[in-house]
C-alpha positions as CSV (number, residue, x, y, z in Angstrom):
1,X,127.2,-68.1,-15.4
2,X,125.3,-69.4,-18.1
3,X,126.3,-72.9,-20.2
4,X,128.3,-72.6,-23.1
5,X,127.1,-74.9,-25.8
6,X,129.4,-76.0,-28.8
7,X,126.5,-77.6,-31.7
8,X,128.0,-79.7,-34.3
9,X,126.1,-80.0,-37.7
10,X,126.1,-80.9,-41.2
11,X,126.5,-78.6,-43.9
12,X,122.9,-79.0,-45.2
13,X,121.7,-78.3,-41.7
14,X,123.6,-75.4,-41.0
15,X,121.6,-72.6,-42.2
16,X,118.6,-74.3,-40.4
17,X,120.3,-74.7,-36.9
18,X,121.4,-71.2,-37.0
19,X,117.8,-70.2,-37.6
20,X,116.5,-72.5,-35.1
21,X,119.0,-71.4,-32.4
22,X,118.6,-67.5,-33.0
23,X,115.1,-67.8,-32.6
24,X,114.8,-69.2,-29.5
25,X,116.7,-65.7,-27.9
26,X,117.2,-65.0,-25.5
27,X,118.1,-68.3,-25.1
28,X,119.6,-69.4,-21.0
29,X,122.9,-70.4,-22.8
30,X,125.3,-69.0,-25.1
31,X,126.1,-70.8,-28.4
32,X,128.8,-71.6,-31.0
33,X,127.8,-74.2,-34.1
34,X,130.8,-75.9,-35.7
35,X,130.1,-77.9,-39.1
36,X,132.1,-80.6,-39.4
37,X,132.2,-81.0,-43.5
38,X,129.3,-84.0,-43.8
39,X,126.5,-83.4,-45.9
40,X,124.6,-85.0,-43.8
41,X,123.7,-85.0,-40.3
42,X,123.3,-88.9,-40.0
43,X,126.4,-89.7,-41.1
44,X,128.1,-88.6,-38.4
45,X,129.7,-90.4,-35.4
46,X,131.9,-90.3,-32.6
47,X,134.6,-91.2,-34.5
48,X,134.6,-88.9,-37.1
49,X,133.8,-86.3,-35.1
50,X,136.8,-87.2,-32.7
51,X,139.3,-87.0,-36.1
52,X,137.3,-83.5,-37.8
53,X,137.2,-81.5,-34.4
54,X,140.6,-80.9,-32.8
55,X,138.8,-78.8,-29.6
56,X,136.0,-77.7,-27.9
57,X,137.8,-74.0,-27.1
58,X,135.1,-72.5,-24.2
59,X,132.7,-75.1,-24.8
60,X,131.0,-76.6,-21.6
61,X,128.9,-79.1,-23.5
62,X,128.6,-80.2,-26.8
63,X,125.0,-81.2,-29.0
64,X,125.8,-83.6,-31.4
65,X,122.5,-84.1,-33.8
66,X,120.0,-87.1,-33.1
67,X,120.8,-89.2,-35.4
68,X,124.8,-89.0,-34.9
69,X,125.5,-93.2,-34.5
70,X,127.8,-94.2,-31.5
71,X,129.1,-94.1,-28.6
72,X,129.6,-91.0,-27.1
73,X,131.8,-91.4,-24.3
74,X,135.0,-91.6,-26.4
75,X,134.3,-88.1,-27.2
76,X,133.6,-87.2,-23.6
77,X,136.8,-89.1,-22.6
78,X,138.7,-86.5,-25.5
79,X,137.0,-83.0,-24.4
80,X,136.5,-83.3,-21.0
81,X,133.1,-82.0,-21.3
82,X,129.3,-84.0,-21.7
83,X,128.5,-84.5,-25.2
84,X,124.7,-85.1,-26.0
85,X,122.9,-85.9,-28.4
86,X,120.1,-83.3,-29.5
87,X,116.9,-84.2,-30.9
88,X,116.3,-86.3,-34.2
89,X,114.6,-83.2,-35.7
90,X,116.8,-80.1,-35.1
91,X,113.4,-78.2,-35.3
92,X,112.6,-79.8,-32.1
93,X,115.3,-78.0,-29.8
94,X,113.0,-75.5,-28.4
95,X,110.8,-78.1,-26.9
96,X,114.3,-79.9,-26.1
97,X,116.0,-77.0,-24.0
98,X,112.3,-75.9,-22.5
99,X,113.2,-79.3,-20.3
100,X,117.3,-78.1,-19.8
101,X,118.1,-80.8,-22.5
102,X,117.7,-83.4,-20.5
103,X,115.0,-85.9,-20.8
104,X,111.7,-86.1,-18.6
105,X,111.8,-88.6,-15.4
106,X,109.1,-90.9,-16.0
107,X,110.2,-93.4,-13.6
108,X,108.1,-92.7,-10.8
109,X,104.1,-93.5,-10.8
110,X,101.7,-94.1,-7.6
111,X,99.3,-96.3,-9.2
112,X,99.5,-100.0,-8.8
113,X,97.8,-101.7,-12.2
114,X,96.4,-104.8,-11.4
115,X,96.4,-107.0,-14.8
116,X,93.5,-110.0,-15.5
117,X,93.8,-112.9,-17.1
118,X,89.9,-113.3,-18.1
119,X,89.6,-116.7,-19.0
120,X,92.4,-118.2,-16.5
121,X,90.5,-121.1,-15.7
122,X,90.3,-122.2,-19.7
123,X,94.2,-121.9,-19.4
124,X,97.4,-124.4,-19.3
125,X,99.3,-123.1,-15.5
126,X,102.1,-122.7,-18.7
127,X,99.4,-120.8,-20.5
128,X,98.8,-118.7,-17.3
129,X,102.6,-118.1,-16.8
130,X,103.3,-116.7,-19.9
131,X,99.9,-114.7,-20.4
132,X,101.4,-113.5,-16.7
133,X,105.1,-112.6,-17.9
134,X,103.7,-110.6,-21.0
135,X,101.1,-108.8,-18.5
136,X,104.9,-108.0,-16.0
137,X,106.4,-107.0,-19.2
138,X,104.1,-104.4,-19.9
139,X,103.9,-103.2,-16.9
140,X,101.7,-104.7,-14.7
141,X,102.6,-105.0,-10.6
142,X,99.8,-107.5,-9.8
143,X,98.0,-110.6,-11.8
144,X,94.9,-111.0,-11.3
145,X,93.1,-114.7,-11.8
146,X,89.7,-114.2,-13.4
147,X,87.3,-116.9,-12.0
148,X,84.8,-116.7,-14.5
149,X,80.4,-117.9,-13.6
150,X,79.3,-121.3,-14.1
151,X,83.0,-122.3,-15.2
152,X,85.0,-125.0,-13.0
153,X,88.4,-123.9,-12.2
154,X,90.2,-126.9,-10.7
155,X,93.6,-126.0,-11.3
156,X,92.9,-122.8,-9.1
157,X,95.3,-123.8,-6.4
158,X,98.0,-124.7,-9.0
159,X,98.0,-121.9,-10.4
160,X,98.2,-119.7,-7.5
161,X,101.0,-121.5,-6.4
162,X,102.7,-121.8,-9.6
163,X,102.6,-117.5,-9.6
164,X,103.5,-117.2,-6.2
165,X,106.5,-119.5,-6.7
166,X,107.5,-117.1,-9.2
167,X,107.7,-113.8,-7.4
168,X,104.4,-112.9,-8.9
169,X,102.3,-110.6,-6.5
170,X,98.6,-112.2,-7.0
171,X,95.3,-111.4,-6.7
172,X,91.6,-113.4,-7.6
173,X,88.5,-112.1,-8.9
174,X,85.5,-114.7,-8.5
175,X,81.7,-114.1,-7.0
176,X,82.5,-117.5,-5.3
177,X,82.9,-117.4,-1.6
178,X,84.7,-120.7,-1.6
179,X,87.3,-119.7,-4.8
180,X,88.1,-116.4,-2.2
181,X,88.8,-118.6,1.0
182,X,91.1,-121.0,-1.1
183,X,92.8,-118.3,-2.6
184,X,93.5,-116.6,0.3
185,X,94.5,-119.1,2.7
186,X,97.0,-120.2,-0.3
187,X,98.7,-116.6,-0.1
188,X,97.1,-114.6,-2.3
189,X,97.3,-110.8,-2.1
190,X,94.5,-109.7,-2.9
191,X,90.6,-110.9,-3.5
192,X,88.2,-109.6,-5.8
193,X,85.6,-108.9,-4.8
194,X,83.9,-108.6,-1.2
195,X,80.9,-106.7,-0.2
196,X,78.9,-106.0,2.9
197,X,77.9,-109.0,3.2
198,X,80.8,-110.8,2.6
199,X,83.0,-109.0,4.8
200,X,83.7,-112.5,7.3
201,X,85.6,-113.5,4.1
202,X,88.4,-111.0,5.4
203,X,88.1,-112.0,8.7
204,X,90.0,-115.3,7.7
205,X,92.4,-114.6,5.6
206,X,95.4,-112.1,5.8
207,X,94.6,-111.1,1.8
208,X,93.8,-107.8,1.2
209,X,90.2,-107.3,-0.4
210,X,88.9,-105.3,-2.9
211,X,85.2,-103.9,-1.6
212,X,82.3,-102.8,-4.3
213,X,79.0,-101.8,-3.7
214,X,76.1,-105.2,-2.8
215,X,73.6,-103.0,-5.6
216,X,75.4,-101.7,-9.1
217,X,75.9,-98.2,-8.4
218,X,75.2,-98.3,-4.2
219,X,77.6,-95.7,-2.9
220,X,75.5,-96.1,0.9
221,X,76.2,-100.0,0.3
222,X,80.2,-99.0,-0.5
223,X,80.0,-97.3,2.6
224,X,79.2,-99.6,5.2
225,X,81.8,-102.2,3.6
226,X,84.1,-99.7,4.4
227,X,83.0,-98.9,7.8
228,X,82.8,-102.8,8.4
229,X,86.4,-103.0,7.5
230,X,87.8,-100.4,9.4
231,X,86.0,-102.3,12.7
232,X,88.1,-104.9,11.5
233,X,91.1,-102.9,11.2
234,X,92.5,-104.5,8.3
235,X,93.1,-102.9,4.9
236,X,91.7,-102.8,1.5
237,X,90.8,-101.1,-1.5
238,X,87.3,-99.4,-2.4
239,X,86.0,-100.0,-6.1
240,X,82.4,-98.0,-6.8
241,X,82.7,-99.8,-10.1
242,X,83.4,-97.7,-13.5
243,X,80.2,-98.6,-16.2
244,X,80.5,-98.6,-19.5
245,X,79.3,-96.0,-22.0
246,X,76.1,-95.3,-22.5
247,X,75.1,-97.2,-19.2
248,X,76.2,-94.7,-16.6
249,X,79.6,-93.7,-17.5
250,X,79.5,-90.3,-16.0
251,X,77.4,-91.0,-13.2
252,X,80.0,-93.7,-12.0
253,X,83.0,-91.0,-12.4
254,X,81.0,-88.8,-10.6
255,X,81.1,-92.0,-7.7
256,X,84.7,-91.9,-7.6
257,X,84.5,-88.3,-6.6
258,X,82.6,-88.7,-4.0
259,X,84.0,-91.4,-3.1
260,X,87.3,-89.9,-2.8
261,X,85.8,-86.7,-1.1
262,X,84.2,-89.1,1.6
263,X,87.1,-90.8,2.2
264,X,90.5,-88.8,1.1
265,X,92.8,-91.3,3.0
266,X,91.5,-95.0,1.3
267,X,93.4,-96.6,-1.3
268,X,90.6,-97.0,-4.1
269,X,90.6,-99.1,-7.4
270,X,89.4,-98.8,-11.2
271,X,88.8,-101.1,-13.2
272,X,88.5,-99.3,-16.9
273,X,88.4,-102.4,-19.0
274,X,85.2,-101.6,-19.0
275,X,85.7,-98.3,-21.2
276,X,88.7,-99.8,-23.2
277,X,87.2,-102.7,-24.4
278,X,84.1,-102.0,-24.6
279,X,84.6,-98.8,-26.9
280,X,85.5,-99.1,-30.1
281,X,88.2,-96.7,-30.6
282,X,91.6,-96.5,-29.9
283,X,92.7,-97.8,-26.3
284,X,95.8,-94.5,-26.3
285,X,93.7,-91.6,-25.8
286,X,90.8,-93.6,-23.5
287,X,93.9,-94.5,-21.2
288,X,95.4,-90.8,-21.6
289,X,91.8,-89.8,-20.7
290,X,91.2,-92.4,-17.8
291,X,94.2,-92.2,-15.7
292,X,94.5,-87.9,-15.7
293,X,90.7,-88.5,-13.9
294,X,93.1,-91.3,-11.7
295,X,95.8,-88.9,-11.1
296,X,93.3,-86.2,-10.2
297,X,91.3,-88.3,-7.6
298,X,94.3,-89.7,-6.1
299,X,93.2,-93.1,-7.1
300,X,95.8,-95.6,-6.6
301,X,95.5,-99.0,-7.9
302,X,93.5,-100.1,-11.5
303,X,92.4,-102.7,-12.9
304,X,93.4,-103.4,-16.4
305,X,92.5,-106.2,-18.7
306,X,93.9,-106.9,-22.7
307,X,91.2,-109.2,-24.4
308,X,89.8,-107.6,-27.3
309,X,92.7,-107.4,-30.1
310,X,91.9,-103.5,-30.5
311,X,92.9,-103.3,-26.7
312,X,96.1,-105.5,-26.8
313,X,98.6,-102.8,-25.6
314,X,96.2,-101.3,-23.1
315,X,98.1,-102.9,-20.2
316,X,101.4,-101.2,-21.7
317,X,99.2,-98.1,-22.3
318,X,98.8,-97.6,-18.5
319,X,101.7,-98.1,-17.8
320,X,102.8,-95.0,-19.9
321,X,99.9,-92.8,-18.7
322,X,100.1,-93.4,-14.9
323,X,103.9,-92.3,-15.9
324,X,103.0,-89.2,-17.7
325,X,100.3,-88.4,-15.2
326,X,102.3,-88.6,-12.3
327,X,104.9,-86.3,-13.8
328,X,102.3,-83.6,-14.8
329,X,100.7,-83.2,-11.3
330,X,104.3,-83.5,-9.4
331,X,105.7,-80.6,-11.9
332,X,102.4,-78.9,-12.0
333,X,102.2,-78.4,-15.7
334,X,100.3,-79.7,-18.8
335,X,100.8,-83.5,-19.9
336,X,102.5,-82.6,-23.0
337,X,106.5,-83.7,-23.9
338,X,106.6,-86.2,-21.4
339,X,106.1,-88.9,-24.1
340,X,104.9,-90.0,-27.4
341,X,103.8,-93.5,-26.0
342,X,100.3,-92.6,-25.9
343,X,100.5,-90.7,-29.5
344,X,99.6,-93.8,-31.9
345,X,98.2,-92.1,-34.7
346,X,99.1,-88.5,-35.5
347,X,102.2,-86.4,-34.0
348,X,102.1,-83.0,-32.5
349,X,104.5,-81.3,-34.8
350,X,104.3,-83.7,-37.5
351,X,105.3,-81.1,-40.4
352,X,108.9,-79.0,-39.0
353,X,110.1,-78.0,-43.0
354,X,107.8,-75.5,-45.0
355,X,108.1,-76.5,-48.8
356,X,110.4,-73.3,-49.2
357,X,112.5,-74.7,-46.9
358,X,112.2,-77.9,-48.7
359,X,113.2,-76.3,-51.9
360,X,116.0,-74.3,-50.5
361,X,117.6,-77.7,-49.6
362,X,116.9,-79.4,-52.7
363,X,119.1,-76.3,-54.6
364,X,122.1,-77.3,-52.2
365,X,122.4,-80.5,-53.6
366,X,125.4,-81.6,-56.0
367,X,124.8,-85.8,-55.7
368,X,122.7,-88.1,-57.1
369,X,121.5,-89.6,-53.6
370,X,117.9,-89.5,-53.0
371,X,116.1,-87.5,-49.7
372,X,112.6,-87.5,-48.9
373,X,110.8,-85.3,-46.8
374,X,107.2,-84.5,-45.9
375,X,105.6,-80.8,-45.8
376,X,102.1,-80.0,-45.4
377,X,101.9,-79.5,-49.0
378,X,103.2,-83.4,-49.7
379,X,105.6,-85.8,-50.1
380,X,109.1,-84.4,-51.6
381,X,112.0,-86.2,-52.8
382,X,114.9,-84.7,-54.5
383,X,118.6,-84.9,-56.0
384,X,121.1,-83.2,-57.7
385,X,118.8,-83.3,-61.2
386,X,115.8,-82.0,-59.8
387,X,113.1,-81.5,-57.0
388,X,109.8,-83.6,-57.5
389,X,106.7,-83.2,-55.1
390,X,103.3,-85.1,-55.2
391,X,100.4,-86.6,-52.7
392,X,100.6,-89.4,-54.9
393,X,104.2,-91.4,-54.8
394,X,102.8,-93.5,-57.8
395,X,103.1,-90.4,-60.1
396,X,106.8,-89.6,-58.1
397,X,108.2,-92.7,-59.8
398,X,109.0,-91.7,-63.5
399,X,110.9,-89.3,-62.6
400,X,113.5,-91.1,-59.9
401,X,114.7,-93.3,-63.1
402,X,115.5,-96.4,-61.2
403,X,113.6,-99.1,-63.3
404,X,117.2,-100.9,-63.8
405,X,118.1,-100.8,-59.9
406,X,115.6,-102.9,-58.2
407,X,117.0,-102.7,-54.8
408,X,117.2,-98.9,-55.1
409,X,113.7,-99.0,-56.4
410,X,112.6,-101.1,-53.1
411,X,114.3,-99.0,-51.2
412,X,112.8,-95.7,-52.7
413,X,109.1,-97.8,-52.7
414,X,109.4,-98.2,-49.2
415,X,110.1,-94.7,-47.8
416,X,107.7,-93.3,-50.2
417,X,105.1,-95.3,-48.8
418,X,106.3,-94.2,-45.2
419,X,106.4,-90.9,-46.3
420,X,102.7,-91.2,-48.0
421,X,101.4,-92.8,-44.3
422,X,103.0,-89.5,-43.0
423,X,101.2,-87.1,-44.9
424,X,97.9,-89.0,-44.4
425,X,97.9,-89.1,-40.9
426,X,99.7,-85.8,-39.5
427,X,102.6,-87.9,-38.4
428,X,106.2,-87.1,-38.3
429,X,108.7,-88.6,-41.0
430,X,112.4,-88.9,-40.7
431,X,114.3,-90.8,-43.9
432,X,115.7,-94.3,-43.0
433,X,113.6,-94.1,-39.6
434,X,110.6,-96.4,-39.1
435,X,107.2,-94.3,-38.5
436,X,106.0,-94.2,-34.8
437,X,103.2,-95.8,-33.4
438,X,103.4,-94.7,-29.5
439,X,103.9,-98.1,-27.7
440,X,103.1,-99.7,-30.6
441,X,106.0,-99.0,-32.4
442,X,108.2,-102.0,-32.9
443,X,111.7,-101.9,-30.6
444,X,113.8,-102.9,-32.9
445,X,117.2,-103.3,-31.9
446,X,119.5,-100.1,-32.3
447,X,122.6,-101.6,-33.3
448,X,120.4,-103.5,-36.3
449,X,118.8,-100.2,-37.2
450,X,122.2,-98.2,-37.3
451,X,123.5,-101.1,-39.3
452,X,120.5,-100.7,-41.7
453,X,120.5,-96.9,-42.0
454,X,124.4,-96.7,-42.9
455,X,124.0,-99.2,-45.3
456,X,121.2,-97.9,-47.0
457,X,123.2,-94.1,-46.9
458,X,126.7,-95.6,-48.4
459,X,124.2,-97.1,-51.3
460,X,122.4,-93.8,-52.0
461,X,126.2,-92.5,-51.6
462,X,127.0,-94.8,-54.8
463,X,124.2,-94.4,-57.2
């Protein structure tokens, strides 16, 4: 038997979320919609809902709208039933119910991302530490100590130790036989990076090593490091080394594939710091890019580094793709509604209201509060005295009449000029919400951001 959903709305939304609903029919569930006497969807919560809506009649579940404020488990507690909340944008249930209503499981990856701190030996251990903590924040599983050529790093050991005491999981990089002994008869996990000829190096010490090629670009050299340490019968991981554009990006892709053909059952690495930051653009879409190729060769650890201040989230940015990745090739299905992490600059759907729609709510209205929203045709912002639409939110201002209300001016200044970023870039805009940015979106904590948006709602209530 199909599910038997109960939708609660506002009564500006209403006509919209019967649209939205009948036009997804056949829909897998049947339907009833119930508004609640708000005028706006926001401004709804548990506990008014609890006082307005005395039963749930056939109901097996009920969508509450996105932006209802709350906790929902007194209502569950009261109707017997899950209660959910929908998405922010009612617009966005098709994509919602395509995934049951439920949200995608991105808590399972295969990739291992190995994170470097570059210029670890020009670091405090403290500086290490927290450069480390940051790296485990964002994601990372391993830390990797960057010994860097020609530079003493006496504090080597310490710092090892120092990690290790922590519960960190460590690895060094350094072309310095005698760096890769010490760090692996210290306990290090892992040592970047062996070759052929330095295969002995893994012979005395239980770390496991990262092999590349003796010659840049030497798949035959990768290949008897390999061979060499399956005599051995120890692990370790194979890198053919990723180059940077325009010095053999492609070719070295095309390594990896061999590589991987050779060889389907070895754990292999990446390091694409060398396509992050060495490319100026943004760090989302190389990453998005980057680690489908990784999900598709079954590569299974990476090297990631965060140096260059265009590429400071790219260790957070793996972290989302190897997520999204991994979800796309379990489900077998495009890598699209997992997440907006990697989505920095422009939104999918960033426009859901048509200016007729626009101007159909703006009629409805009988108070003087203030909403905004963004069409393709511009920014719109509207009342009970009129509906006013511009590209410009400079030539908006004359007619909002607020020159003798400076915090309702602020207030109005700074959503216009979220509204106006909107617009530019494609991106979706949602009243008293802040714009997002993918990862880069500041987490700002949701109890301060309810706080904000009621307040700023009861003081568009009173104008």
């Amino acid at each position: 038997m199909s599910e038997s959903l109960l939708f609660l709305t506002g009564k500006l939304a209403e006509k919209s979320l019967h649209q939205v609903l009948a036009s997804m029919q056949p829909a897998p569930f049947k339907y009833r919609i119930t508004q609640i006497g708000v005028s706006v969807a926001a401004l709804m919560t548990p506990e008014l809902i609890a006082r307005r809506l005395p039963d749930v009649g056939d109901a097996s579940k009920v969508i509450v709208p996105g932006l209802c404020c709350g906790d929902l488990t007194m209502l569950e507690d009261k109707y017997g039933i899950p209660v959910a909340r929908g998405p922010l944008d009612l617009k966005d249930l098709p994509q919602y119910f395509g995934r049951g209503g439920s949200n995608p499981d991105l808590s399972k990856y295969d990739v291992k991302i190995f994170a470097e701190i570059v210029d670890a030996p020009q670091l405090s251990l403290d500086a290490i530490l927290e450069r480390a903590q940051n790296f485990q924040q964002q994601g990372a599983d391993v830390i990797d100590l960057g010994c860097l050529p020609n530079t003493p790093f006496p504090h080597l050991a310490d710092a090892i130790k120092a990690l290790k005491s922590v519960g960190f999981k460590v690895s060094v990089d350094s072309l310095n036989a005698d760096d890769l002994l010490l760090a692996g008869r210290l306990g290090a996990d892992y040592l970047l990076s062996l070759t052929e000829h330095t295969l002995w190096i893994a012979e005395e010490v239980d770390a496991i090593p990262i092999l590349i090629p003796a010659k840049s670009g030497s798949l035959p050299s990768l290949y008897r490091a390999i061979e060499g340490m399956t005599r051995i019968g120890k692990p370790f991981i194979a890198d053919p080394i990723l180059d940077p554009i325009p010095f053999g990006f492609t070719e070295s892709i095309v390594r990896y594939q061999k590589l991987r053909k050779r060889y389907p059952a070895i754990d292999i690495m990446m390091g694409v710091g060398n396509i992050t930051e060495l490319t100026d653009a943004d760090t989302t879409g190389i990453n998005a890019i980057l680690f489908g190729i990784i999900s598709e060769l079954n590569i299974n650890t990476v090297l990631a580094t965060s140096v260059s201040p265009h590429a400071v989230n790219a260790i957070a940015e793996a972290d989302v793709a190897r997520r999204m990745m991994f979800a796309s090739r379990e489900e077998n299905r495009l890598p699209r509604d997992y997440t907006a992490g990697l989505l920095g600059l422009h939104d999918r759907r960033p426009f859901t209201y048509t200016q007729e729609e626009i101007t159909e709510f703006a009629s409805q209205i009988k108070d003087p509060s203030f909403r905004i929203q963004v069409s393709n045709e511009g920014i719109h912002i509207y009342n009970r005295n009129g509906l006013f639409s511009e590209i410009d939110p400079f030539k908006l201002y004359p007619n909002l009449k607020v020159e003798d209300d400076a915090s309702h001016a602020f207030y109005l200044g700074v959503e216009l000029a979220r509204a106006q970023i909107a617009w530019q870039l494609k991106k979706r805009y949602t009243q008293d919400e802040e714009l997002g940015w993918g990862i880069n979106t500041f987490k700002s904590d949701q109890s301060g951001k309810t706080a904000h948006r009621e307040a700023s709602m009861k003081e568009k209530k009173q104008k």
